[in-house]
C-alpha positions in Angstrom: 0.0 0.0 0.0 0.8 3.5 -1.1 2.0 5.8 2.1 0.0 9.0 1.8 3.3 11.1 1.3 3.5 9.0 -1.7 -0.2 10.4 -2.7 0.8 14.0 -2.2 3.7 13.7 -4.0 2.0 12.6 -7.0 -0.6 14.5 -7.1 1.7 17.5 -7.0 3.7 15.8 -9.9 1.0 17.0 -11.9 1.2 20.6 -10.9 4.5 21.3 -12.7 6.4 18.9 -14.5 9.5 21.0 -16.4 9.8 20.0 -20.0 14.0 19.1 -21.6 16.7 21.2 -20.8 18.3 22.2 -24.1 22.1 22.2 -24.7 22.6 26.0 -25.3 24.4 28.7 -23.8 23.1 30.4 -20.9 24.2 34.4 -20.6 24.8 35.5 -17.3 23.6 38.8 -16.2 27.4 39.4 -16.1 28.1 39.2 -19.4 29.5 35.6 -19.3 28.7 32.9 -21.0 28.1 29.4 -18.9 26.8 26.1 -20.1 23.7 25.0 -18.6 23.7 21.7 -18.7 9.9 15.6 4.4 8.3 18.9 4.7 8.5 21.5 6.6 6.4 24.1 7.8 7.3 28.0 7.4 5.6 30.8 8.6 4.9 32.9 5.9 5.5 36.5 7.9 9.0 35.8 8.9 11.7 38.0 8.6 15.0 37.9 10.4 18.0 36.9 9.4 18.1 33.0 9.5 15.4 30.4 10.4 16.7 27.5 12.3 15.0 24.5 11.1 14.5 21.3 12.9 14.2 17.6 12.1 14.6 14.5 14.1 18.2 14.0 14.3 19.2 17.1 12.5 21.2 19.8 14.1 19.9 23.8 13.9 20.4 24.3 10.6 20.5 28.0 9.3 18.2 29.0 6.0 17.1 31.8 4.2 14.2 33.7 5.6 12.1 33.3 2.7 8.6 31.6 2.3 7.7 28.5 0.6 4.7 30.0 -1.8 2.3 28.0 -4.3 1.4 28.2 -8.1 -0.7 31.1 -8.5 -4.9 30.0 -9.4 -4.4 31.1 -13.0 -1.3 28.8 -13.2 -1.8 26.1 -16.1 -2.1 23.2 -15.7 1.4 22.2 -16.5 2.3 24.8 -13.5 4.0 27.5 -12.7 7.3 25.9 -10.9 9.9 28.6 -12.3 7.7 31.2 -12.0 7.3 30.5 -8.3 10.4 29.7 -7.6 11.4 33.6 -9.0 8.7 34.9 -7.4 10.0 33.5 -4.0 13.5 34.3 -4.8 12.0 38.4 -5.7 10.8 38.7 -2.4 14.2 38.1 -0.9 16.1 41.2 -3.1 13.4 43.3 -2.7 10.5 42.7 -5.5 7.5 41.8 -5.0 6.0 40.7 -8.8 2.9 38.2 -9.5 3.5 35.4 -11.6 1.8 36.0 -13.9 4.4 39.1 -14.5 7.3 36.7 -14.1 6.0 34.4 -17.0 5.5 37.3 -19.5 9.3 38.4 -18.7 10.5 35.2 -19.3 9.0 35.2 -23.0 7.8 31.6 -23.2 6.3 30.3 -26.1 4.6 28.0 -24.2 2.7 28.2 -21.1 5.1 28.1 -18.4 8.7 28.5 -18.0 11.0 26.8 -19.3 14.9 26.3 -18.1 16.6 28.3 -21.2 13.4 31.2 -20.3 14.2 31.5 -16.5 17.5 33.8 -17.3 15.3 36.0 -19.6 12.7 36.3 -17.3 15.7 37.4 -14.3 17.4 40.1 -16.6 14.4 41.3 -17.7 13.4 41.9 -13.9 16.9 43.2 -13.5 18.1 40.6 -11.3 21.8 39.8 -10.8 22.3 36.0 -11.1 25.7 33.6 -11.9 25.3 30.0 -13.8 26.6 26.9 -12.0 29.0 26.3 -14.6 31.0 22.4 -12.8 29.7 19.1 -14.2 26.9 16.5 -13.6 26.5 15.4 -9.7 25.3 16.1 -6.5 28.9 17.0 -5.3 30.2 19.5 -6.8 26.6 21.2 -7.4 25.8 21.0 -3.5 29.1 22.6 -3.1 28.1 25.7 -5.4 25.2 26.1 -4.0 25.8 25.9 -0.1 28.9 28.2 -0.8 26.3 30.5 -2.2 23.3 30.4 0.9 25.9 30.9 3.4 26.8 34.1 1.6 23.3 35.1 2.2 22.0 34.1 -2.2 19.1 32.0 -2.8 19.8 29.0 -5.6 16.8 28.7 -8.3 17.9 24.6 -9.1 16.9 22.1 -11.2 15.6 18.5 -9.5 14.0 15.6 -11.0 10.5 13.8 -9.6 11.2 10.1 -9.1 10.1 8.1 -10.3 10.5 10.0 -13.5 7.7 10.0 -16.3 10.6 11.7 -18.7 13.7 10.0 -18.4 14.7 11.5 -21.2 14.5 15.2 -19.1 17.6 16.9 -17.8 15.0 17.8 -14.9 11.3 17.5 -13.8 10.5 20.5 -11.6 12.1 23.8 -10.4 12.5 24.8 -6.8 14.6 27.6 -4.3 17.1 26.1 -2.6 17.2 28.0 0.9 19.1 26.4 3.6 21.5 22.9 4.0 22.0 20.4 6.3 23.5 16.4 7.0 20.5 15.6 5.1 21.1 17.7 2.0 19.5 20.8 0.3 16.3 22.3 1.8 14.0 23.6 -0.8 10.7 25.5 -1.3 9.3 22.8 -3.4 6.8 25.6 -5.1 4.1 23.6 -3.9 4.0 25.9 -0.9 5.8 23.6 1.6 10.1 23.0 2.3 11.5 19.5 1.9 14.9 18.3 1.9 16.5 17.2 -1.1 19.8 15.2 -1.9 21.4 12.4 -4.2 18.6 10.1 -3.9 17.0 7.4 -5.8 13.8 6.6 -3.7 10.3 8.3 -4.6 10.4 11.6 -4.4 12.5 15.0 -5.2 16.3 14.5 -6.3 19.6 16.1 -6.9 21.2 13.0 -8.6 22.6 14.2 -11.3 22.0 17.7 -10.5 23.6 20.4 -12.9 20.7 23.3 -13.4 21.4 26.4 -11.0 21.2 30.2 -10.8 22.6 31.7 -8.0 20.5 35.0 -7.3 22.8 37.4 -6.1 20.3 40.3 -5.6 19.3 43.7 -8.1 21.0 46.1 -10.2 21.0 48.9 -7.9 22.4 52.1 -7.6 25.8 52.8 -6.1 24.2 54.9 -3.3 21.2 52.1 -3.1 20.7 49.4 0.0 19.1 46.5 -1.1 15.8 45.5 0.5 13.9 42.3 1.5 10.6 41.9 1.4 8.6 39.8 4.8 4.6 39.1 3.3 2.4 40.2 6.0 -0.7 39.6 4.2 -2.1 39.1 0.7 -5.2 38.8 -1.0 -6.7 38.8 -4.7 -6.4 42.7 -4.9 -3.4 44.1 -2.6 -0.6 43.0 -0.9 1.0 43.8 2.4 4.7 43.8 3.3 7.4 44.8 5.4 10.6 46.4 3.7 13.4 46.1 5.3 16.9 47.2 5.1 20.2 46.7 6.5 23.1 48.3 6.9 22.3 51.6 7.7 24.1 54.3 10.3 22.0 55.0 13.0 21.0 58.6 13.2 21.2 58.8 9.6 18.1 59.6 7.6 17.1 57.2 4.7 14.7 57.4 1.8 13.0 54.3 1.1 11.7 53.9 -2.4 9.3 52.0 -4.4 9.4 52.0 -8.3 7.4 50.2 -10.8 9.8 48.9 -13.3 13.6 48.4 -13.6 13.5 51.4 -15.9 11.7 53.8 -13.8 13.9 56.8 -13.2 12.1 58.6 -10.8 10.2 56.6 -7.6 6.6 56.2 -7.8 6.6 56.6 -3.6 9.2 57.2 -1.0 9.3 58.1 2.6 12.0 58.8 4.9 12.9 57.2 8.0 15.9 58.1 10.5 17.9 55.0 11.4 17.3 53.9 15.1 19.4 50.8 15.3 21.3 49.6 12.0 17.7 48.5 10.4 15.1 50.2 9.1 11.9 49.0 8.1 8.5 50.4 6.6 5.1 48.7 6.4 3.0 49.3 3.1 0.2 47.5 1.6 0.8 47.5 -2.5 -1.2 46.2 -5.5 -0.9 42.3 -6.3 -1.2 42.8 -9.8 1.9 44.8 -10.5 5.3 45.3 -9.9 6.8 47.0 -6.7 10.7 47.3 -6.5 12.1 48.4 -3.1 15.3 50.3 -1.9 16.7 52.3 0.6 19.2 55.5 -0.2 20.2 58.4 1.9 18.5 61.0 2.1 21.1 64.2 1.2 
């Protein structure tokens, strides 16, 4: 008999199943060129610095602060993996963008994203990202990747769903891989829950043979800029509500924070200021779920 963790798992196969990877160059928003070749629970309003998560038999375990969402309703019904997986990633550099947004950059011709369409879709939101750019394997990709989550990046990664219905696929599914630990990568699986993920054969997520990931390594800001992340206090079909934060700052100092619409927006569509009481400043504001909002945090000369 089929354990129901074996149910859930395949009826959330069916909710985004990533088409072939295809052998072609990948540009990095640096200019380069690379080759591409058990849940847990998280509170949604979080929003300092690390979350220590907990397993039986697994040590404190530091991880991003950044929520495990779902496919948006007007997903397809291929799913929106890569979409959500950005969409999480967003709210850590300080964007807050629906998904249905996030497809459109990415330029599919098909209904969702896929792998060669989730770098457009990051430089056309103006995201700064690096290519894992080592060979096939769980090694040397885990490697990359925890090097890059202790330096404080999310890692948008390539897994595949065993057992696989496309063995022929470089990967099945996309997800954000947010923290690490004896038991491998811990990921927001997209389906709105974490899980950990490593060089497994059994039912179920896997990095064997891992080689898709983008490190996200925040916006294209100004020189004078702060970066900003974004905690989701509350949402609904309309608006949105979140807490911008920035670090960083001199206390006693007074700081402008800023809200645009688009990468290309010179001037800010809102701003307040706010002087620094302790090296953090942060701002409440409740924002339309239909667009775009781009956060960050200058001086205010």
């Amino acid at each position: 008999m089929r354990s129901i963790t074996a149910f859930v798992l395949l009826a959330a196969l069916e909710s985004c199943a990533e088409r072939p990877t295809r052998s072609a160059d990948v540009e990095r928003s640096d200019g380069a060129v690379a080759w591409a070749p058990g849940a847990v629970a998280v509170d949604a309003s979080v929003d300092v610095a690390v979350v220590a998560v907990v397993d039986a038999g697994e040590q404190l375990t530091p991880s991003l602060p950044i929520p495990a969402r779902a496919h948006a309703p007007e997903a397809p019904r291929a799913g929106w993996c890569g979409e959500t997986a950005i969409q999480e990633g967003l709210l850590h550099v300080g964007v807050w963008a629906p998904q249905r947004i996030i497809n459109k950059a990415g330029k599919p011709t098909h209904p969702d994203l896929y792998a060669p369409d989730i770098p457009v879709a990051l430089s056309e939101l103006g995201v700064r990202f690096s290519v894992y750019s080592g060979g096939r394997g769980f090694e040397a990709f885990s490697r990359w990747v925890v090097a890059a989550v202790d330096q404080g990046d999310p890692v948008l990664a390539g897994v595949k769903i065993l057992p696989t219905l496309h063995p022929e696929w470089g990967l099945d599914h996309f997800v954000l891989v947010v923290g690490h630990g004896t038991r491998g990568l811990l990921v927001n699986t997209t389906w709105g829950s974490r899980t950990w993920v490593g060089d497994t054969v059994t039912p179920g997520l896997s990095f064997k043979g891992a080689f898709y990931g983008l490190r996200l390594s925040g916006l294209a800001l100004p020189a004078n800029a702060l970066p900003a992340r974004l905690s989701l206090l509350d949402e609904n079909d309309t608006t949105v509500k979140l807490r911008v934060t920035c670090a960083g700052v001199q206390k006693g100092t007074r700081y402008r924070v800023e809200r645009r619409a688009s990468r290309a927006e010179v001037k800010a569509a809102w701003a307040e200021e706010i002087t620094a009481e302790t090296e953090t400043i942060a701002k409440e504001l409740t924002v339309e779920a239909a667009s775009t909002s781009r956060f960050q945090c200058i001086p205010a000369n």
